[in-house]
N, CA, C and O of each residue as an XYZ file, in Angstrom:
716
protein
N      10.542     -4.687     20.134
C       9.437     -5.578     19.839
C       9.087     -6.319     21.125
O       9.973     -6.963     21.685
N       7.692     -6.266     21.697
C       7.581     -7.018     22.915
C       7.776     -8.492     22.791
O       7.344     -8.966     21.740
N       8.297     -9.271     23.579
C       8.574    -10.194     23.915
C       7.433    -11.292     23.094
O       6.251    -10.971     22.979
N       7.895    -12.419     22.634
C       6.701    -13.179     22.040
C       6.127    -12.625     20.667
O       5.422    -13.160     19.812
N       6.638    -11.467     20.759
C       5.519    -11.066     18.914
C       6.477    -11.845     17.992
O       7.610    -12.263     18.233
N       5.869    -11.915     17.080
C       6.112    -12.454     15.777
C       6.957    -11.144     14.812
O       7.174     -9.972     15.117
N       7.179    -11.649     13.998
C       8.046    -10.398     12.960
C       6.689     -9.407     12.727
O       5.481     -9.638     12.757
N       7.444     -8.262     12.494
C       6.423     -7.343     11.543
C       5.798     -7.831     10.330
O       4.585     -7.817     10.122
N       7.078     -8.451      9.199
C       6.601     -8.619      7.666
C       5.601    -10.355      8.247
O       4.568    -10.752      7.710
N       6.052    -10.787      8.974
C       5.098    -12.309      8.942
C       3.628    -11.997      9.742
O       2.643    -12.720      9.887
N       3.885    -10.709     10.164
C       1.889    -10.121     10.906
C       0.985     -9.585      9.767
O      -0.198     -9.734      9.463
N       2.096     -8.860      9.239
C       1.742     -8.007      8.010
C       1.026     -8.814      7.277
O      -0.178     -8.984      7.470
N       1.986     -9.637      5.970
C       1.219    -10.788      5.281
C      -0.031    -11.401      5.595
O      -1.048    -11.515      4.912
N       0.340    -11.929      7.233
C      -0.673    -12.261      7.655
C      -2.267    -11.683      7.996
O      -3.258    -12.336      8.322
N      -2.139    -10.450      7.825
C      -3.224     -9.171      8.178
C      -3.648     -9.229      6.863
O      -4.794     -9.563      6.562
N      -2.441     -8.799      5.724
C      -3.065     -8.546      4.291
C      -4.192     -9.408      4.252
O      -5.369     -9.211      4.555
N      -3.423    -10.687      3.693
C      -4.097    -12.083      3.311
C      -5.669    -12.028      4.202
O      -6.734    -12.285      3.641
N      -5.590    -11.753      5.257
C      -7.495    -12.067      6.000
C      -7.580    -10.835      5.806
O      -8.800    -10.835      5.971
N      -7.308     -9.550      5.555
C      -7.990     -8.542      5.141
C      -8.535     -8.389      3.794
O      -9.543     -7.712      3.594
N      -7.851     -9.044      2.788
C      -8.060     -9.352      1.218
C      -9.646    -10.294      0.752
O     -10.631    -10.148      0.027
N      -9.060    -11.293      1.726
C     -10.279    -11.771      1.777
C     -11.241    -11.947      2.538
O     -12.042    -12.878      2.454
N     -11.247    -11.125      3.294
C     -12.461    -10.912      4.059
C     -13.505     -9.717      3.189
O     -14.732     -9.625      3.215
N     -12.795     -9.137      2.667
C     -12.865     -7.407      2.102
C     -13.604     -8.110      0.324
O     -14.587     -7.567     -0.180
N     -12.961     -9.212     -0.289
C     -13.370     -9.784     -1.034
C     -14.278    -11.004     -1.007
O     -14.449    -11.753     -1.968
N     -14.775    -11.113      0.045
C     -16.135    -11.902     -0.387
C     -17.089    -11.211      0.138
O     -18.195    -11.689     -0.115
N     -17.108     -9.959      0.982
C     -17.954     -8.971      1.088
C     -18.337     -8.360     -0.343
O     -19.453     -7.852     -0.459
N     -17.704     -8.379     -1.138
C     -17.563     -7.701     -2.537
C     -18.348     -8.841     -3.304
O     -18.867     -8.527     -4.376
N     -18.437     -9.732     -2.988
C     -18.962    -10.732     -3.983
C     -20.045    -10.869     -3.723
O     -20.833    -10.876     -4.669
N     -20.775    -11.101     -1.828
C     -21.724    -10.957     -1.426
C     -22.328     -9.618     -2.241
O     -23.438     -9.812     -2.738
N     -21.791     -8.383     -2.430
C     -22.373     -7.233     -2.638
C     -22.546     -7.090     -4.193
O     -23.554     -6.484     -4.556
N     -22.101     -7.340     -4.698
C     -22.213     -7.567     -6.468
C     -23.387     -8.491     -6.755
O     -24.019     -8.197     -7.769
N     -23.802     -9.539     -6.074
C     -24.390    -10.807     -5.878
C     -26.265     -9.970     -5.536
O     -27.252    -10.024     -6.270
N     -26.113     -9.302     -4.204
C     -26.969     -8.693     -4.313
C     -27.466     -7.260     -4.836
O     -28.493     -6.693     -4.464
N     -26.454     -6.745     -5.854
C     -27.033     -5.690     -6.718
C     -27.875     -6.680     -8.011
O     -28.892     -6.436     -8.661
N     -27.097     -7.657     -8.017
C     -28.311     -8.253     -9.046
C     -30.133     -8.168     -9.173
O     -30.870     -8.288    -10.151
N     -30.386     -7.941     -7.897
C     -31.584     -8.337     -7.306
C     -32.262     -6.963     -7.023
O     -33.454     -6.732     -7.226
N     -31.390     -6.118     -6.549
C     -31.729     -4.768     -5.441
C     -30.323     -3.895     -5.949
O     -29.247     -4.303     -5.511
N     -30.328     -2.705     -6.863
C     -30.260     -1.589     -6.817
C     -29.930     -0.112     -5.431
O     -29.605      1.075     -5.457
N     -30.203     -0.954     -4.591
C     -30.566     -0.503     -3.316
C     -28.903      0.335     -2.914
O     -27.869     -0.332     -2.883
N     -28.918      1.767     -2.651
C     -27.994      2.574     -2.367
C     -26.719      1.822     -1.076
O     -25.519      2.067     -0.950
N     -27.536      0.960     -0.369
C     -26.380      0.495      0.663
C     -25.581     -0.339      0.025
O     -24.459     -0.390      0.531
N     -25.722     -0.928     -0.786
C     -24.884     -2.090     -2.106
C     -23.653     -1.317     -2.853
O     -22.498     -1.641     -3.131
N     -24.608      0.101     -3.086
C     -23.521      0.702     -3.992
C     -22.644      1.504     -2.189
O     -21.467      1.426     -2.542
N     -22.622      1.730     -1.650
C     -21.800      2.483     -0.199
C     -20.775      1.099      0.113
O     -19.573      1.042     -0.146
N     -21.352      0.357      0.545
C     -21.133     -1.010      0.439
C     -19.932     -1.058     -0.246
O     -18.901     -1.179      0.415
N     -19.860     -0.961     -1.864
C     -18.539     -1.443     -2.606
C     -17.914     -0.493     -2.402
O     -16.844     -0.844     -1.904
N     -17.989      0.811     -2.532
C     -17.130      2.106     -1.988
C     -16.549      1.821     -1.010
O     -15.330      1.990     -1.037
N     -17.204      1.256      0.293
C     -16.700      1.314      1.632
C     -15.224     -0.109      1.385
O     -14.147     -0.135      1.981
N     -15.687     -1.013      0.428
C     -14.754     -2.143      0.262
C     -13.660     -1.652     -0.753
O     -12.755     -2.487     -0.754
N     -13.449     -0.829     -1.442
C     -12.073     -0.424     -2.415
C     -11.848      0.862     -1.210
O     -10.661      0.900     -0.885
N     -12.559      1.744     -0.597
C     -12.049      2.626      0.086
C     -11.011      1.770      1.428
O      -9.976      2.300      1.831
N     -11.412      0.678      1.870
C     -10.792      0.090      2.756
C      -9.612     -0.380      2.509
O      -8.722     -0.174      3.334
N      -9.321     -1.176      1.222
C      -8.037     -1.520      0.696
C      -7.345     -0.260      0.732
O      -6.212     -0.731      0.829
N      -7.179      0.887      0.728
C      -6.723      1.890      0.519
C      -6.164      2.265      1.848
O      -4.978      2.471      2.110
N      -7.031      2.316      2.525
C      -6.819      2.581      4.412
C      -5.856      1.613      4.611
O      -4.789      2.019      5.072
N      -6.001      0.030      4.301
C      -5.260     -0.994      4.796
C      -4.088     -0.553      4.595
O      -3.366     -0.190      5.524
N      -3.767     -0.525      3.464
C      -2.097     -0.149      2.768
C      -1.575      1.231      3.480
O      -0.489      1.116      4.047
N      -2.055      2.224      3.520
C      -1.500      2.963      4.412
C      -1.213      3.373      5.581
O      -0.652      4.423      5.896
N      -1.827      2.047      6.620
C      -1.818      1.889      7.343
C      -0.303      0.722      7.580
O       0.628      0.914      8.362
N      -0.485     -0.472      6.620
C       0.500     -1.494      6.914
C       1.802     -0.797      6.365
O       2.846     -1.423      6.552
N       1.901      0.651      5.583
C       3.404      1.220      5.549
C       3.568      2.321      6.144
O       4.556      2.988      5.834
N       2.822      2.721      6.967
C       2.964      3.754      8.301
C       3.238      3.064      9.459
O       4.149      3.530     10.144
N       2.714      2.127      9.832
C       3.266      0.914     11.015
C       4.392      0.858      9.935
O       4.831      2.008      9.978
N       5.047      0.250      9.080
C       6.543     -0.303      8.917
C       7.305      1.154      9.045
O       8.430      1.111      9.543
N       6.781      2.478      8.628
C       8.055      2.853      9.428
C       8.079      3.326     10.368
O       8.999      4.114     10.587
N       7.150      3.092     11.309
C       7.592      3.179     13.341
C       8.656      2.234     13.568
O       9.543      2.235     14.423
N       8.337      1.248     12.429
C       9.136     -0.348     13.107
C      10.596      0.097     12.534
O      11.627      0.066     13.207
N      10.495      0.569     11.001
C      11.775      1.299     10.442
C      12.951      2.075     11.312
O      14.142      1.802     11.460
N      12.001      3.328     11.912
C      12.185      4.278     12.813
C      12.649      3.899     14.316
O      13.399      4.612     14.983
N      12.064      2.604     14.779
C      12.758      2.173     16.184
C      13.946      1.066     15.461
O      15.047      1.314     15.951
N      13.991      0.329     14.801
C      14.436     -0.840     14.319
C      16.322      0.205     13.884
O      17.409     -0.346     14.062
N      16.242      1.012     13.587
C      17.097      1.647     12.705
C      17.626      3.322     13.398
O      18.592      3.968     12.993
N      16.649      3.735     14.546
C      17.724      4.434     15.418
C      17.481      5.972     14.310
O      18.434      6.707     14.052
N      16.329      6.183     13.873
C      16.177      7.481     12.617
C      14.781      8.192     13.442
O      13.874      7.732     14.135
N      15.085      9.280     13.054
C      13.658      9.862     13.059
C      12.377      9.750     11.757
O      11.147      9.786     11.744
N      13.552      9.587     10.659
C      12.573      9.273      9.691
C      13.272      7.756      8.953
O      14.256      7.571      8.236
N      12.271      6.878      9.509
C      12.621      5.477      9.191
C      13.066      5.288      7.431
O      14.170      4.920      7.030
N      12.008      5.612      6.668
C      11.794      5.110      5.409
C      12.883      5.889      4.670
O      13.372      5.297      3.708
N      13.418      7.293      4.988
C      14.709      8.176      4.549
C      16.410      7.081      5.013
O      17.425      6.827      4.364
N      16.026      6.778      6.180
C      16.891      5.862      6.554
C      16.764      4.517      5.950
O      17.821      3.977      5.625
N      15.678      3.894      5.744
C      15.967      2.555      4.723
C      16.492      2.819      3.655
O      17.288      1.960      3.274
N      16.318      3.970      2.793
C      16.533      4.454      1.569
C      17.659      4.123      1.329
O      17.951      3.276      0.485
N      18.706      4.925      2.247
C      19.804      5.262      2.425
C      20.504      4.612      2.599
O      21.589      4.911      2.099
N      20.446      3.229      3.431
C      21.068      2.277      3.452
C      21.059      1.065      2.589
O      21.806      0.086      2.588
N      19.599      1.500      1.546
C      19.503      0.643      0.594
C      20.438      0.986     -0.645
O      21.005      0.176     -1.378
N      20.466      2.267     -0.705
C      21.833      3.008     -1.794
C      23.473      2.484     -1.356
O      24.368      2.067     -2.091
N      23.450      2.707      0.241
C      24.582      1.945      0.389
C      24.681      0.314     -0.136
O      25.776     -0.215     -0.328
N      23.917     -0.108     -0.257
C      24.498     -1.572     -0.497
C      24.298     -1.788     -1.360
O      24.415     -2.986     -1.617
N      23.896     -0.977     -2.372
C      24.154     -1.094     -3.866
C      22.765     -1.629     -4.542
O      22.838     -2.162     -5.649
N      21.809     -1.526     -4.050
C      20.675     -2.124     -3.848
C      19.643     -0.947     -4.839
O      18.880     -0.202     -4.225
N      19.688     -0.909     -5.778
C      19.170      0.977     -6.213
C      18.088      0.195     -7.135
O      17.284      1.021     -7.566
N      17.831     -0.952     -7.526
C      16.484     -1.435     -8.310
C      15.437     -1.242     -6.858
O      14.319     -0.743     -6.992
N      15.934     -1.684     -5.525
C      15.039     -2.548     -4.737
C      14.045     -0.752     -3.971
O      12.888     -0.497     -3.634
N      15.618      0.189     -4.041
C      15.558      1.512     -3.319
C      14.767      2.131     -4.144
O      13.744      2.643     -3.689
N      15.080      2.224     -5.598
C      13.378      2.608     -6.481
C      12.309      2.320     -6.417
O      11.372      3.118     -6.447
N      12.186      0.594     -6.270
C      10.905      0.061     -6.083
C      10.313      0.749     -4.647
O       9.144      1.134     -4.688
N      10.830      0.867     -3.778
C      10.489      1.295     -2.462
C       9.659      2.595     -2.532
O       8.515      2.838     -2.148
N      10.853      3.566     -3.311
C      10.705      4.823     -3.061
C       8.970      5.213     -4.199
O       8.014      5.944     -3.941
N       9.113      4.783     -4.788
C       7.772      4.232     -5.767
C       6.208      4.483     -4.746
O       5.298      5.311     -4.715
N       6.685      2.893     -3.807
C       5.737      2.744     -3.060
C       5.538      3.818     -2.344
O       4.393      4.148     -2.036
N       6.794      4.645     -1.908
C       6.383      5.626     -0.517
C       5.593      6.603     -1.069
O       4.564      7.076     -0.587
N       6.257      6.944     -2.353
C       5.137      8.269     -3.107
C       3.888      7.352     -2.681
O       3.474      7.377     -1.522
N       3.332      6.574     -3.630
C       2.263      5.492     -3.629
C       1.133      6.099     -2.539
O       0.048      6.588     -2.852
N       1.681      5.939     -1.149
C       1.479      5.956      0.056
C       0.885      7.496      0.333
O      -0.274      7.897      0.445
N       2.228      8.217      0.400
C       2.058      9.674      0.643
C       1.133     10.156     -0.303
O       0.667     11.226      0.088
N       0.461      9.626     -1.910
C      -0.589      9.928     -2.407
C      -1.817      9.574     -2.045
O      -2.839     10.250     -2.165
N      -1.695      8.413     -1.562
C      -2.843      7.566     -0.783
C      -3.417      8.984      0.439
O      -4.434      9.662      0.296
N      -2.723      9.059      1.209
C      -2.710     10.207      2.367
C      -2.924     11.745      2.127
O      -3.416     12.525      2.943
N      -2.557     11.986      1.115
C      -2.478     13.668      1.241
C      -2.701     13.973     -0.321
O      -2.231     15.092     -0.529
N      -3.273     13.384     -1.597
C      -3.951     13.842     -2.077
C      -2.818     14.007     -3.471
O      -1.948     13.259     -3.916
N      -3.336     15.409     -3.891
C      -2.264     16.020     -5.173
C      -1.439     16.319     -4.510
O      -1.828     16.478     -3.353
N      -0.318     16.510     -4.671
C       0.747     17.178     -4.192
C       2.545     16.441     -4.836
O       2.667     15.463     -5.573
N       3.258     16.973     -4.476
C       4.665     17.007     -4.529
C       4.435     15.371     -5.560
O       4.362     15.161     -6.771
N       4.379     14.447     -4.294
C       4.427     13.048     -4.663
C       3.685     12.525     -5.667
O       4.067     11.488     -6.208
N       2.344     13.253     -6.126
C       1.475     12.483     -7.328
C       2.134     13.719     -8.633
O       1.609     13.607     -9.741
N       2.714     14.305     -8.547
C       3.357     14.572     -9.688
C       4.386     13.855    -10.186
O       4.435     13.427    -11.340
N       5.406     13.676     -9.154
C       6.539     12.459     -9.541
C       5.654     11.083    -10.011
O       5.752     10.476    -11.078
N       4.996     10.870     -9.163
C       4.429      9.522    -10.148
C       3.955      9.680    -10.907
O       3.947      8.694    -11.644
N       3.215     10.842    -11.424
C       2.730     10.953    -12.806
C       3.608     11.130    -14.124
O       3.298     10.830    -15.277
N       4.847     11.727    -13.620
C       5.855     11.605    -14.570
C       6.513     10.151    -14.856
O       7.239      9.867    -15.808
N       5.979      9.077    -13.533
C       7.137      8.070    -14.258
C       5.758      6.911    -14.177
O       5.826      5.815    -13.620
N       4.072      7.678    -15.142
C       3.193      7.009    -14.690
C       3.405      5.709    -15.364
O       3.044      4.850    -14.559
N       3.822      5.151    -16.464
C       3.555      4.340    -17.766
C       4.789      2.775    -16.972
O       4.549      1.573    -16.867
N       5.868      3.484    -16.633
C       6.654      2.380    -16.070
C       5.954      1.331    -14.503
O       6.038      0.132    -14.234
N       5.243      2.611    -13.716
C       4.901      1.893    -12.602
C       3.679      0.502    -12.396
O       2.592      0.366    -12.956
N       4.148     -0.116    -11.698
C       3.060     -1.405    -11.483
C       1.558     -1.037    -10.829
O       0.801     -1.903    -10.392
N       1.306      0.184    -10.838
C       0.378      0.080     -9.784
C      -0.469      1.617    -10.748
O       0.305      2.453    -11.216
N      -2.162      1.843    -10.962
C      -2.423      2.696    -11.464
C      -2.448      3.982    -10.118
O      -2.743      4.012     -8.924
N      -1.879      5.073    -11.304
C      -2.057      6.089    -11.074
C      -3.382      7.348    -11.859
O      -3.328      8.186    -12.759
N      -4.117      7.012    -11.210
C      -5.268      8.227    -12.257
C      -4.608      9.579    -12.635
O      -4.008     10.152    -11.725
N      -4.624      9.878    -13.261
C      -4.803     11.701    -13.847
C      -6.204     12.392    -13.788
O      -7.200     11.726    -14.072
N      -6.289     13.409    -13.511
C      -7.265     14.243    -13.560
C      -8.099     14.039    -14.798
O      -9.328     14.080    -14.834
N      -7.097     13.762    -16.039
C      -7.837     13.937    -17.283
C      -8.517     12.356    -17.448
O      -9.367     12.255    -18.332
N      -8.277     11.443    -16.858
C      -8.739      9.799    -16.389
C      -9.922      9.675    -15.707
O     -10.521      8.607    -15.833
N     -10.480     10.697    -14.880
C     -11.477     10.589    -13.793
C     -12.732      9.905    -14.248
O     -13.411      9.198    -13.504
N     -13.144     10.277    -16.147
C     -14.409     10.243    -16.236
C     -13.930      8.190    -16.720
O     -14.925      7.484    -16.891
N     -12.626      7.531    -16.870
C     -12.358      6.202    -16.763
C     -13.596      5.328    -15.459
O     -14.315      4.379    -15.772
N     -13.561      5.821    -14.363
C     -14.227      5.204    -13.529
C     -15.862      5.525    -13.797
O     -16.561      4.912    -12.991
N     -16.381      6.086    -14.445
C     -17.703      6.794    -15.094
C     -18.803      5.234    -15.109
O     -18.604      4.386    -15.978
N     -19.655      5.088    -14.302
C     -20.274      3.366    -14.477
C     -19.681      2.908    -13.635
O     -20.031      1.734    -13.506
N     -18.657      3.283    -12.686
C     -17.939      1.899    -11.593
C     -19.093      2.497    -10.727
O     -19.537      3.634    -10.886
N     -19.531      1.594     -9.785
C     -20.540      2.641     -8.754
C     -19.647      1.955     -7.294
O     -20.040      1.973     -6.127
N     -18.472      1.433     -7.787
C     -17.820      1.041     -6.604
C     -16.436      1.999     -6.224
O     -15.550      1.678     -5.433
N     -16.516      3.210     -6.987
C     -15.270      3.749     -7.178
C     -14.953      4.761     -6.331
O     -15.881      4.970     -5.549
N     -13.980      5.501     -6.162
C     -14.288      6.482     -4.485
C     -12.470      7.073     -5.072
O     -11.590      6.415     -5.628
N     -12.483      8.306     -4.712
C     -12.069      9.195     -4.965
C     -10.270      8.915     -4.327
O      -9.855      9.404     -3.276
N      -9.524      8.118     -5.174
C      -7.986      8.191     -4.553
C      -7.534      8.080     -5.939
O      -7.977      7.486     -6.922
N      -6.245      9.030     -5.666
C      -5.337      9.531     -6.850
C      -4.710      8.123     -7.200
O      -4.153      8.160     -8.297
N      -4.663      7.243     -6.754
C      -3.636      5.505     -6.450
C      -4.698      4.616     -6.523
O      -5.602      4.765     -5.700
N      -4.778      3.703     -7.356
C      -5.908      2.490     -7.644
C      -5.300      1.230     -6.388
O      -4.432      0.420     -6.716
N      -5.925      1.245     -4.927
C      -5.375      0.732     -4.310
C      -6.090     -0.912     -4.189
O      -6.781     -1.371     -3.280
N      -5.668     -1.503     -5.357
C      -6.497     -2.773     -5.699
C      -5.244     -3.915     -4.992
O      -4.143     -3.795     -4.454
N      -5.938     -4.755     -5.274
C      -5.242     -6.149     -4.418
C      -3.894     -6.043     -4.589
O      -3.006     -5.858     -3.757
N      -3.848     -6.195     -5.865
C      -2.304     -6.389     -6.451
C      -1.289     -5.129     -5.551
O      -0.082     -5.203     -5.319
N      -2.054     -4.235     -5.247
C      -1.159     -2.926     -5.002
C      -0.857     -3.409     -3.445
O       0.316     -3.466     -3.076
N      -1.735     -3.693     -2.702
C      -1.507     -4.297     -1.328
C      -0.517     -5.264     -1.295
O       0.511     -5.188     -0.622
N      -0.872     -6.277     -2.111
C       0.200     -7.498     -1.972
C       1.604     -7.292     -2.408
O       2.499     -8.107     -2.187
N       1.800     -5.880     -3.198
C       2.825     -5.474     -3.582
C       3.899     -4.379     -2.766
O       5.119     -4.213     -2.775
N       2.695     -3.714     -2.038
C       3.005     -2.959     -0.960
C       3.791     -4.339      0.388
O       4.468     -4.094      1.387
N       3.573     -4.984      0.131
C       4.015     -6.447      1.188
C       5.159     -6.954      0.780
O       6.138     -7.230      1.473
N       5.000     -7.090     -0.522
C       6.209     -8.074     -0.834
C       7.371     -6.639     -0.833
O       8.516     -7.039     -0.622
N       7.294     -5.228     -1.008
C       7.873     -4.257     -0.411
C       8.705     -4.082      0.690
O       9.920     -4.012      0.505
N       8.364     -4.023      1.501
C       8.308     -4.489      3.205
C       9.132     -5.857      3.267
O      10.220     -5.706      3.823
N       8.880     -7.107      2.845
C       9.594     -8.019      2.708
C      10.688     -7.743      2.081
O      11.649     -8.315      2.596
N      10.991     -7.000      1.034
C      12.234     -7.368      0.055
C      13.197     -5.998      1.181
O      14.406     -6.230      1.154
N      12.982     -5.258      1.701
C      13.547     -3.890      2.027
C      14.238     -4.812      3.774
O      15.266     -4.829      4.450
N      12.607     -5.544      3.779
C      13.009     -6.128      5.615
C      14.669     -7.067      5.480
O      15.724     -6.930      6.099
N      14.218     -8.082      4.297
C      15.252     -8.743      4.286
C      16.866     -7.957      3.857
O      17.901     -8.574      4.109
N      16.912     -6.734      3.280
C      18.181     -6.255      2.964
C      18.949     -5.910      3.613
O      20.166     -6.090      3.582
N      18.035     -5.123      4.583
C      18.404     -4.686      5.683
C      18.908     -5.307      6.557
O      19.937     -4.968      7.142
N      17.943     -6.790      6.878
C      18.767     -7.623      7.856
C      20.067     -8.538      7.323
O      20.537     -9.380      8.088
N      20.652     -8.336      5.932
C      21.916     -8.975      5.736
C      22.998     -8.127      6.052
O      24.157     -8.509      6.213
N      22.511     -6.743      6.152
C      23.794     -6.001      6.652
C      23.600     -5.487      8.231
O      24.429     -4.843      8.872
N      22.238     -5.957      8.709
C      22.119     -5.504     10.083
C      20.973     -6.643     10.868
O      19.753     -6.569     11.012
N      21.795     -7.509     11.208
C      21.350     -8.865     11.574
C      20.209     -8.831     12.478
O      19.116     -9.380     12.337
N      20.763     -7.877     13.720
C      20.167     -7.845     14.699
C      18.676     -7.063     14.327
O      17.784     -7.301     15.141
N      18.444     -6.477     13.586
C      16.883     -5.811     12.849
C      15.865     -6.502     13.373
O      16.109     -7.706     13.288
N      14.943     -6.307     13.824
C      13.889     -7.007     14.523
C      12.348     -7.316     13.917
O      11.393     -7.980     14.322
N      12.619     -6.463     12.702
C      11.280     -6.435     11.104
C      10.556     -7.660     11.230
O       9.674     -7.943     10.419
C-alpha cells in the first residue's frame, strides 16, 4: 500500500457512499423529468444509473482481491480468503462471502457455472437473483438493463459490509494485513 493511503475497506465505503448518492439524485433528477418529457435520454439515463451500480460493485470486489492477492501472498486472493476463513472456523462469514463472489462473477460473465449455484440457493440469498422465467418481472421498468444480479443499493452496501467483515477476520489472525 503506498505510503499515506488510507485502508482499502475505509476508501471503499467511502467511494460507495458518494457513488450511491451521486448515482441517486441523478435518478431523482431523472424520474422528476420523465414527468414532463417522455424523451428517450430520461429513459438511457435510468439504464445508464442501475447499469452503473452494477459496474461499481464489480469493480469495488475486483480491486479487493488485488488487495486480497498482494495483502495475502496468493495468486488467487478471494480462494485464499476463503480458506483461511474455514480455518478459523468462520464458515457463516466464508458463505456469506462466497455468495457475494458468485454475485460478482454473475455480474461479469453472465449465465454460467456461478448463476446456477445461486439459483439453487435463490430463496435464502439477500440479494435478487432473476431467472430467465422472471425477465418479463421487469416488463414497465424502463430503467431496467439486462444483469442476471439486481445490483440495487442494498447489494452494494452489502457487497461493503462484505469486504469489511472478511477485512476484519483476517486481520485478527494476520495483524500485519494492510485491507
Amino acid at each position: 500500500m503506498p505510503k499515506g493511503m488510507h485502508r482499502f475497506t475505509e476508501l471503499a465505503d467511502r467511494a460507495a457512499s458518494f457513488a450511491l448518492t451521486t448515482l441517486n439524485e441523478a435518478h431523482d433528477r431523472t424520474v422528476e423529468a420523465l414527468q414532463t418529457s417522455g424523451a428517450t435520454r430520461h429513459v438511457k439515463n435510468l439504464q445508464m444509473i442501475r447499469l452503473s451500480k452494477a459496474i461499481f460493485a464489480v469493480g469495488m470486489f475486483s480491486i479487493f482481491e488485488a488487495m486480497l492477492q498482494d495483502d495475502l501472498g496468493a495468486s488467487n486472493g478471494f480462494k485464499a480468503a476463503r480458506n483461511l476463513l474455514i480455518s478459523m472456523d468462520e464458515s457463516e462469514l466464508e458463505a456469506r462471502f462466497s455468495n457475494y463472489y458468485l454475485a460478482i462473477n454473475v455480474l461479469k460473465h453472465g449465465d454460467g457455472e456461478s448463476y446456477r449455484k445461486l439459483l439453487g440457493k435463490k430463496l435464502e440469498l439477500p440479494f435478487k437473483v432473476v431467472s430467465k422465467d422472471e425477465e418479463d418481472e421487469f416488463e414497465g421498468d424502463v430503467s431496467a438493463v439486462a444483469t442476471l444480479i439486481d445490483a440495487d443499493d442494498a447489494f452494494i452496501e452489502n457487497c461493503g459490509a462484505i469486504i469489511r467483515d472478511v477485512t476484519a477476520a483476517i486481520q485478527r489472525v494476520r495483524p500485519g494485513t494492510l485491507l
